[in-house]
N, C-alpha and C positions, 0 to 999 in steps of 0.2 A: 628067578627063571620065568615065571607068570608074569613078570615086566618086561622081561624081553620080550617075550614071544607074542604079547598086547603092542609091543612097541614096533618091533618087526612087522604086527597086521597092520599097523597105520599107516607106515611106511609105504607097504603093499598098497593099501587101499589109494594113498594120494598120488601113487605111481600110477596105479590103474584108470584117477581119473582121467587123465590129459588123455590118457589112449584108450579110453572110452567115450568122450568128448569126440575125440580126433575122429572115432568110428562114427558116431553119429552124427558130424557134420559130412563126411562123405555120402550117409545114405540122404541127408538133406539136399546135397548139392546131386545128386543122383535124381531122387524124387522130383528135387525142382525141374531138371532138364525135362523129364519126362512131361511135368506141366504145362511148359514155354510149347511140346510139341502139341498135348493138347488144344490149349487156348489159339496156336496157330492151323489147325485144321478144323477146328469146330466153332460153331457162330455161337459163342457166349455172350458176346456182347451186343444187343442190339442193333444194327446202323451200323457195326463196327467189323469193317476186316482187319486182322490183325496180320502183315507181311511179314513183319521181323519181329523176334523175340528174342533178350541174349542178356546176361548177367556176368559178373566179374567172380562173383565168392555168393556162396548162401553159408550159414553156418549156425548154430546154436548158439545163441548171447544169452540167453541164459536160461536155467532147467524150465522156464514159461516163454519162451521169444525166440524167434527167429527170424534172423538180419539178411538183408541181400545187398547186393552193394551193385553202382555202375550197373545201373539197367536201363539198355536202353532200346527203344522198338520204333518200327514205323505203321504207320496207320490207315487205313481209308475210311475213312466220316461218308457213312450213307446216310440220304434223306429222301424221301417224296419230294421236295419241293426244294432243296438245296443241291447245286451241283457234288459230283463227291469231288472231296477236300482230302490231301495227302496230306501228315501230320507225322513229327519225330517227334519222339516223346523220351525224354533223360528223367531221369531218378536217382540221385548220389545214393541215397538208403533206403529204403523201405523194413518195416519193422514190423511184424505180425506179435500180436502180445495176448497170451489166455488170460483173459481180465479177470474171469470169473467160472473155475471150473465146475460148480452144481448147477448153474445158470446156462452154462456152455456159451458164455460172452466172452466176443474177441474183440482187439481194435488193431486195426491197420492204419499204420502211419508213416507219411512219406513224406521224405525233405528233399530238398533242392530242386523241386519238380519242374522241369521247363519244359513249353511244347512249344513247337514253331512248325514254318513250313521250311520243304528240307533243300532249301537254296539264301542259305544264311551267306555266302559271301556274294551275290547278285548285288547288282546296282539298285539304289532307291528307285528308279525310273522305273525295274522289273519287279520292286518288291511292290510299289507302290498299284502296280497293273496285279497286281495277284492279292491286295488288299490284306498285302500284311498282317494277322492275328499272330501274337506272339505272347508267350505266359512264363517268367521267370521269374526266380527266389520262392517256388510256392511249396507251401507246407500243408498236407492232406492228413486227416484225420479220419476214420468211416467207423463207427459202431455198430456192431453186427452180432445176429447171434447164429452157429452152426453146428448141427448137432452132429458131431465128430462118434458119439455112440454108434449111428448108422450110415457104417461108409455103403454100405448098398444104396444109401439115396445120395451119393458126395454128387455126384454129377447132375440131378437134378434141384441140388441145394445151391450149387452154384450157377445153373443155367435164372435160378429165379433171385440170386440175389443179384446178379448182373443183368439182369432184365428191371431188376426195382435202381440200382444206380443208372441206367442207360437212360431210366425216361428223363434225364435231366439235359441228357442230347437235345431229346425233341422236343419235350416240352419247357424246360430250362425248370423243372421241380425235381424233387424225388421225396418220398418218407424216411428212407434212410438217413440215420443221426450224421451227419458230415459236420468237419468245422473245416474252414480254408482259409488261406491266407496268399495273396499273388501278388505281383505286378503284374497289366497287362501292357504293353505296344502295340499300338493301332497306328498305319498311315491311312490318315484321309487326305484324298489330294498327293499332295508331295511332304506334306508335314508328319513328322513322327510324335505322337502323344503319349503318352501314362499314362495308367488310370490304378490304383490299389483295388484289387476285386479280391472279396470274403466272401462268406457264407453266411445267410440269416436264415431263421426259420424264422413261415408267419404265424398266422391265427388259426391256420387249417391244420398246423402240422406240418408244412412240405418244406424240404430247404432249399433253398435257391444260393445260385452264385450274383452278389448284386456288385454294383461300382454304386458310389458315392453319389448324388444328385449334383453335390457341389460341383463334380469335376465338369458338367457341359457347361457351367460358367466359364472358366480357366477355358474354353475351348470355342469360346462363340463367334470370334472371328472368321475362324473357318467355316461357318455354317449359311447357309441362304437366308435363312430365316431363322427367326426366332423360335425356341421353343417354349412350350405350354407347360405348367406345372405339373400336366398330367402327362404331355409324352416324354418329360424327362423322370417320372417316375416307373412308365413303361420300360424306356430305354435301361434302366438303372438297374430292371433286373432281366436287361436280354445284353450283357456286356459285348459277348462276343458278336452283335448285331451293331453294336453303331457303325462302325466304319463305313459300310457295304448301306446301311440306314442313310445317311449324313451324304454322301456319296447319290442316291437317288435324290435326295431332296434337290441337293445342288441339281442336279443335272433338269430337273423338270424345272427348277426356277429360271435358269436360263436359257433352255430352249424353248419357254415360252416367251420370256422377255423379247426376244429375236423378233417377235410381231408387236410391240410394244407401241407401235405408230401406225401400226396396219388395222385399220376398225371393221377390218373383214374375216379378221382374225378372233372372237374371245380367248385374250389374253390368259385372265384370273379359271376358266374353265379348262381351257387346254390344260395349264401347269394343273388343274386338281385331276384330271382323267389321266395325263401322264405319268404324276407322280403314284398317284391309286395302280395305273395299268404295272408299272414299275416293280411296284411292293408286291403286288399279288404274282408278278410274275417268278421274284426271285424268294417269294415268303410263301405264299399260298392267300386264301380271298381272306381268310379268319385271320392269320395278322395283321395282315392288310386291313382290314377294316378296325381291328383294335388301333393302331397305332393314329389311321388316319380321323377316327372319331375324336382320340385321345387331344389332336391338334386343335378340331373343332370344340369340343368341350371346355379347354382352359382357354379359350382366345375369347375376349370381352369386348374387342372392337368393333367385331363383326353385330350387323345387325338379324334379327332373325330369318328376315329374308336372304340375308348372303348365306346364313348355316344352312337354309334348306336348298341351297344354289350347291355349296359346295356338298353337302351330303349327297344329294342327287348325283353329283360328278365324280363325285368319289366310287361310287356305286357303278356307274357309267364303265369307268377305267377299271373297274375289277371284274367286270364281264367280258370286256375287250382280250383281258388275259385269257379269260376262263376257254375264250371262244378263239382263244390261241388266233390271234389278228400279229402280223408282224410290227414293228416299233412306227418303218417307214410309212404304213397304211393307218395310224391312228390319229393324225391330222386330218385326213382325206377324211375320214370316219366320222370323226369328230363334227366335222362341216354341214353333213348330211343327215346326221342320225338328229330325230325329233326327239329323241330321249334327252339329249344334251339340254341343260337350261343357261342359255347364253348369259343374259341380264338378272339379276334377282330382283323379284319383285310378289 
């Protein structure tokens, strides 16, 4: 009789879990909508509006994890110094895991991650004018810790952990543990490239999203100029910068080239006040001048007198921005201003 009725509760019991289970994925898939409304009214994300938010299934994978499936959102990418940028953002899974319940450590992990911009059947001639960034196969790791003890502070534990992943927008860093893994597409020009973009952490602590140094070999065709050891180690860890990068340099090389035989023209100064004005316009002056130092520093051709021609010039086209002069008036500028050092010497 004491075996029956031990046998009967277990019965009971493995009956009860699926539809204990089943109840607790409905309050998941509840709770998450409520989220998505969240995150889409309130600025959690730094630089980040969030337009759409939408998921397939949320459910309990297991008594520590919970799975989302088919998520997918649209974005607006705010900066100071970058136009905004619409982005669609897919997620085949996403996987919240309590790594460590006395610690209150969680990891969030997402596979199939792709982001583009949201006119994926356009012609290459329109993607190519809208400089194509493109991120697919990526798998996102984030270690985090959230103290779930006090949901009085949920909302300002998330406004600060999404403000410590966001600086990696603007500044391309963050201290939060990430590990990554992507393809990117980039058109420069009319060509379509790949690049493999991970995550490193350096010596300070901070992780960054880098591409390969290798890959601007495989790519140098396409480039005006050669690069320096040191701006393809800049470039390596601003991935999503080359394109729009690559793209300025080209264009200051050959609209100075245009006066190539004109000796009324300096040639080698215009291309460095263009290409500086360029950078500083669509970066701001501090990358601008990192990147354009970066050129002068690994370049061993040059003699000391042309680094202080082209530093000077470099400097020249990053106030020209600053002092917001249009593209058409920086030749005119250019001719006139005594700041300019035509010849090096």
């Amino acid at each position: 009789m004491t075996k029956s009725i031990f046998s009967l509760l277990v019965i009971l019991i493995l009956l009860l879990i699926p539809a204990g289970l089943k109840f607790s994925d409905s309050l998941i898939y509840n709770y998450s909508l409520k989220t998505t409304h969240l995150l889409k009214t309130n600025q959690y994300f730094p630089g980040i509006k969030i337009q759409d938010l939408d998921f397939k299934t949320a459910e309990l994978s297991s008594l520590d994890s919970i799975t989302w499936k088919n998520i997918t959102s649209q974005i607006i990418v705010r900066n100071k110094t970058f136009s905004d940028q619409t982005l669609v953002v897919h997620i085949q899974s996403m996987e919240l895991i309590l790594s460590d319940i006395m610690g209150k450590n969680f990891i969030l992990i997402a596979n199939g991650l792709t982001i583009s911009p949201p006119y994926q059947n356009a012609s290459l001639e329109k993607i190519s004018k809208n400089h194509l960034n493109r991120l697919e196969k990526g798998r996102l790791r984030i270690d985090f810790r959230f103290n779930f003890l006090r949901p009085d502070t949920t909302l300002e534990q998330i406004r600060d952990l999404m403000k410590k992943i966001g600086t990696i927008a603007d500044t391309g860093k963050t201290l939060i543990p990430i590990n990554f893994s992507g393809i990117g597409s980039f058109t420069i020009g009319t060509e379509l490239v790949k690049a493999m973009i991970t995550a490193k952490r350096d010596t300070n602590g901070y992780y960054s999203l880098v591409v390969n140094k290798e890959f601007f070999n495989t790519i140098a065709w396409l480039m005006a100029d050669d690069l320096t050891e040191a701006e393809a180690t800049l470039l390596s860890v601003n991935p999503f910068k080359v394109p729009k990068l690559l793209e300025i340099m080209n264009i200051a090389k050959k609209e100075s080239e245009k006066f190539k035989n004109n000796k009324g023209i300096p040639e080698d100064a215009y291309r460095h006040v263009l290409w500086s004005y360029l950078l500083t316009r669509e970066y701001g002056p501090i990358f601008s001048k990192e990147i354009t130092d970066a050129h002068e520093e690994g370049d061993d051709t040059n003699t000391q007198a042309d680094h202080r021609m082209d530093y000077n010039n470099n400097e020249v086209g990053r106030n020209y921005a600053l002092e917001q002069y249009k593209q058409n008036e920086i030749l005119n500028r250019l001719l006139n201003d005594p700041n300019v050092i035509r010849v090096a010497q």
